[in-house]
Structure formats: structure tokens, C-alpha cells
C-alpha positions, 0 to 999 in steps of 0.5 A: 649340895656340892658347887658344880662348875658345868660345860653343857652340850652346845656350847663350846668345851675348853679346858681354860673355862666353863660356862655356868657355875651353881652355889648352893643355899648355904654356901658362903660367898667371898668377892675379890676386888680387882688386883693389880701386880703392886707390892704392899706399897701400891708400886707397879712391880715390873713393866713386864705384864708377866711379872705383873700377872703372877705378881697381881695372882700372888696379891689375889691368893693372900686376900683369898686367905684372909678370907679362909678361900684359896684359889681352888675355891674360886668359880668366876675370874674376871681379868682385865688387860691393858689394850697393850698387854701380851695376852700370852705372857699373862696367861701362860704365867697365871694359868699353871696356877689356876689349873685344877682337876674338873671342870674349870672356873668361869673366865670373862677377859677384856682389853681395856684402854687403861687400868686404875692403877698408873703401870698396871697392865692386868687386874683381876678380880674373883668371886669364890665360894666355900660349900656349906658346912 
């Protein structure tokens, strides 16, 4: 049995994001903590939320990768965003990168007043899972 993304009947269709996601038995499960857009330091590499976003994408591919998933192996983003943030700068950066053939990721986006991170104005986290072999 394959991961199936699903956007049922009902519920509103968006080409950014699907609504239930199905992980067979077997299938091995990797969770992506929160990533900011920092260099290998820890620094915040740019005030600009865009930069921070495809840096953060970037921080979360190579963890990915670690673990033998890609982006494409992904079924759940979470995406905080600083309350200040341009939303649009953030997603118009990540989103080409996230773009796949089928039915999207699920997607859950919050503002928040602050992040963890001194600077950071977006953090992403993930779960991703690889079908069984």
C-alpha cells in the first residue's frame, strides 16, 4: 500500500495543501524538528524572512537527508511564522520547492509572537514517511 495524500469531497481543494494523509503499516516514519533559517553556527542568516525561509528549507532538506527522506517524502509541514513576517515573501520562496506532482502535503501555518531563536521569523517542522519496502 502506497502513502496517499487525500482532498475529499466537501472540503475545500487547494493546489498548497491536502486535508488527511494515510501511512501504511510498514512504512518508516521520520519526524523533522523545527528549523530556523541559521547557518551551522546557530546565527540567523538575514533579517529578511525570505532569505530566512529558503535558508530554514534548505537546513530542513539536509536533515531530511540524513535520514534517507527528501522533500518529496514529506506528508505534514508545520510553518510558524513570526506575527511580523511577510507571509508572502515566505511562501513564495519555499513554495516552488514544495511543489510535486499529485496531491500536496498537509500544511498547519501559525503566527506567533515570538520564535525560540533571537531573529528568527520562520520555523518549520515535518513529519515524512517512506512506504515499506
Amino acid at each position: 500500500m502506497d502513502i496517499t495524500l487525500i482532498q475529499p469531497p466537501g472540503l475545500v481543494v487547494s493546489p498548497a495543501f491536502s486535508h488527511v494523509a494515510v501511512v501504511p503499516a510498514g512504512s518508516t516514519t521520520i519526524y523533522l524538528g523545527g528549523q530556523n533559517g541559521v547557518d551551522e553556527t546557530g546565527a540567523v542568516v538575514s533579517e529578511d524572512v525570505a532569505t530566512q525561509a529558503a535558508k530554514a528549507l534548505d537546513n530542513a532538506e539536509i536533515a531530511l537527508a540524513a535520514a534517507g527522506a527528501s522533500l518529496g517524502d514529506v506528508v505534514s509541514w508545520s510553518v510558524l511564522f513570526h506575527q511580523d513576517a511577510d507571509l508572502r515573501a515566505a511562501y513564495g520562496t519555499i513554495a516552488p520547492r514544495l511543489a510535486r506532482s499529485g496531491p500536496p502535503p498537509l500544511v498547519t501555518g501559525a503566527r506567533v509572537v515570538a520564535l525560540g531563536v533571537p531573529g528568527a521569523l520562520i520555523e518549520l517542522s515535518a513529519v515524512a514517511a517512506l512506504p515499506p519496502v
